[in-house]
C-alpha positions in Angstrom: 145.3 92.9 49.4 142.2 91.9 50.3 141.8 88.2 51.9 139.1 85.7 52.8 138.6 84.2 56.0 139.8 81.2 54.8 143.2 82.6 53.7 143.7 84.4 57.0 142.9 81.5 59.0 145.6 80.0 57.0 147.7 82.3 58.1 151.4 81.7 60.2 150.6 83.0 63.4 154.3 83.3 64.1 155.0 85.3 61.1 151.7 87.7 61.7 153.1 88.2 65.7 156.5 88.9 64.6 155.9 91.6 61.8 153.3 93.2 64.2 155.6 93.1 67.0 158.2 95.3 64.7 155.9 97.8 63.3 154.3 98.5 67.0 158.1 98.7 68.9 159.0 101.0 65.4 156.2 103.2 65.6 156.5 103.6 69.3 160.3 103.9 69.2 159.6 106.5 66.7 157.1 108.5 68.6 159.1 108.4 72.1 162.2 109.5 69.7 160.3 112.6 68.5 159.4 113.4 72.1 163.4 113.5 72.9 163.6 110.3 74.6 164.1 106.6 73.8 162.3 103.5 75.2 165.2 102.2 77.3 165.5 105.4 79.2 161.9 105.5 80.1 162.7 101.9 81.0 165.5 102.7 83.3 163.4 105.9 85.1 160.3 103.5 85.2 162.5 100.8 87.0 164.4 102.6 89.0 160.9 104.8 90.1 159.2 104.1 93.5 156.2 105.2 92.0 156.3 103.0 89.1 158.0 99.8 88.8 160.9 99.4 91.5 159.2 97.5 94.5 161.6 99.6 96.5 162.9 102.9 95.3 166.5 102.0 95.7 169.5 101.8 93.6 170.1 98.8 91.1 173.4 98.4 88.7 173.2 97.7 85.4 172.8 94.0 85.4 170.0 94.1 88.1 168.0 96.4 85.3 168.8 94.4 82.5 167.3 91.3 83.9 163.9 93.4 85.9 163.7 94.0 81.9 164.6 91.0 80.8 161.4 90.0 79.1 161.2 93.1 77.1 164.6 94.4 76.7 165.6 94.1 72.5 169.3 93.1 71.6 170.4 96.4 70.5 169.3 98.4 73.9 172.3 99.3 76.0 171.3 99.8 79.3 174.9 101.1 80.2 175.0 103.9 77.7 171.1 105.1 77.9 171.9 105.3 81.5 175.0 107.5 81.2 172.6 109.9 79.2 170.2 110.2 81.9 173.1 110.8 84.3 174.1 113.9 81.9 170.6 115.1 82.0 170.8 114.7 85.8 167.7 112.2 85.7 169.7 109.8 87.1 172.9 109.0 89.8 175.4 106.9 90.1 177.0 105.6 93.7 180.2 103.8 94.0 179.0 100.3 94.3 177.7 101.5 90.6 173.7 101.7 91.9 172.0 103.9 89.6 168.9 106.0 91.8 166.4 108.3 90.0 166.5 111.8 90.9 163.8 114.0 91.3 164.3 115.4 87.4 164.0 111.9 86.1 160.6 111.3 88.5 159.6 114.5 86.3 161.3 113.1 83.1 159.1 110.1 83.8 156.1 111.5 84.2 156.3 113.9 81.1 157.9 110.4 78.9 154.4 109.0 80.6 152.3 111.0 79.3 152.8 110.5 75.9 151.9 107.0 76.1 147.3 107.7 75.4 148.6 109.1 72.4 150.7 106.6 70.9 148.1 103.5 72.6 145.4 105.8 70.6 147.1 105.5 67.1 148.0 101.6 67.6 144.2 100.9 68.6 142.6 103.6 66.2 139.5 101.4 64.5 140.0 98.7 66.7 137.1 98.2 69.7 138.0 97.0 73.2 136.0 93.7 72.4 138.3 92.5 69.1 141.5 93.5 70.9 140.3 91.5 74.1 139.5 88.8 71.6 142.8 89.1 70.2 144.8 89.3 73.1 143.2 86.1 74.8 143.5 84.0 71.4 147.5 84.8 71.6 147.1 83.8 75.3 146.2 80.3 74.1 148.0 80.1 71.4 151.4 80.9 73.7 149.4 78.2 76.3 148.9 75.5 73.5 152.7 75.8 73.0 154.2 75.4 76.2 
């Protein structure tokens, strides 16, 4: 359905944000699912990775991953379970103060989940130039500013 600027501008942002923000975590749910892995485990690997996002390369439990992902974490992810199957693909240890430390399969697990990320970034942008996503990504900036 075709709509006027007028209409758009019309528009709920909130609604607009919140269906977009489901169709992109489906479709790249759905892509990392077809590639054998899910979002949270890349999570974990990525966290838990010296040459990603742990400042340190050591161990963390369970609660110390959920809230490093607290911002992007959805309700249904369990951290405990996705991390007990990266343990059974030997991606991932446990100690006995229940620290969980990447192993050098998951560095290589991460790498190879990695590299499916151009492709799936290519599909979500396909038509759209860098200048009207910078645009649209510094309007939400202000609108999540204007709000605060």
């Amino acid at each position: 359905m075709y709509r006027t600027d007028a209409e758009l501008a019309a528009q709920p942002a909130a609604y607009w944000t919140g269906v977009a923000y489901e169709a992109l975590i489906a479709f790249t749910r759905a892509r990392q699912a077809e590639a054998g892995f899910t979002q949270p485990q890349f999570w974990l690997l990525r966290n838990l990775s010296v040459n990603d996002l742990s400042p340190d390369g050591r161990g963390r439990t369970v609660p110390e991953l959920r809230q490093a992902m607290s911002d992007y974490l959805r309700p249904e992810d369990d951290l405990a379970a996705e991390a007990e199957v990266l343990r059974d693909r030997g991606h991932l240890t446990v100690d006995g103060d229940g620290r969980w430390w990447i192993t050098g399969a998951g560095e290589a697990a991460r790498v190879g989940m990695k590299s499916h990320a151009p492709a799936i970034r290519a599909r979500i942008h396909e038509g759209i130039d860098d200048a009207d996503y910078v645009t649209t990504l510094r309007v939400l900036q202000k609108m999540i500013s204007n709000v605060r």
